[in-house]
C-alpha positions, 0 to 999 in steps of 0.5 A: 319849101322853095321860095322865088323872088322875081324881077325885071319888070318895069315901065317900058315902051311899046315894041321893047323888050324886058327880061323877067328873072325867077330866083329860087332858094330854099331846102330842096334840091334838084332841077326845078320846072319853071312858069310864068302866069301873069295877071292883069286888073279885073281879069284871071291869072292866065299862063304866059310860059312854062319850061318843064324839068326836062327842058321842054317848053310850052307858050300861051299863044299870045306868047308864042314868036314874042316871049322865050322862057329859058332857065340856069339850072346851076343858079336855079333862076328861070327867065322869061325874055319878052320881046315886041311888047304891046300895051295887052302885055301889061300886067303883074307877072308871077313865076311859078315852080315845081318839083313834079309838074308834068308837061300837060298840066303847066298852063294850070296855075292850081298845078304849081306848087310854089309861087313868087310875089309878083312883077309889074310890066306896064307897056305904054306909049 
């Protein structure tokens, strides 16, 4: 079992930035693919970014130029740095990760085994 425990999130400004970290535990060993899925009210939890065990990378587009997700393998923490913010951003943030996922299957959330509590980013001016 891993468990993950989340941070970072806040109330910040639009086009500021933030930094999500991931912090797994727990018995298993190994290197960890690492996502990150956020949920806003009323709608479905959609993919934001995941990295793969590999170190392969894969972003949502809305994602793609603002966010980087990147991961410490020593301390097994994965982040997620988003940059220029904007009010669409807001959100709770979940992070995710798995021992088995393939590259293909990271933008589903029924793929990913393990699942943190969740950090709230509100954007507003």
């Amino acid at each position: 079992q891993v468990q993950l425990v989340e941070s970072g999130g806040g109330v910040v400004q639009p086009g500021d930035s933030l930094r999500l970290s991931c912090a797994a535990s727990g018995s298993t060993s190994g290197r960890l693919a690492f996502g990150w899925f956020r949920q806003a009210p009323g709608k479905e939890r959609e993919f934001v970014a995941a990295i793969t065990m590999s170190g392969s990378t894969r972003y949502a587009d809305s994602a793609k130029g603002r966010f980087t997700i990147s991961r410490d393998n020593a301390k097994r923490i994965g982040y997620l740095q988003m940059n220029s913010l904007k009010p669409e951003d807001t959100a709770a943030y979940y992070c995710a990760a798995d021992q088995r996922i393939i590259y293909s299957s990271t933008s589903s959330a029924a793929q990913w085994d393990y699942w943190g509590q969740g950090t709230q980013v509100t954007v507003s001016s």
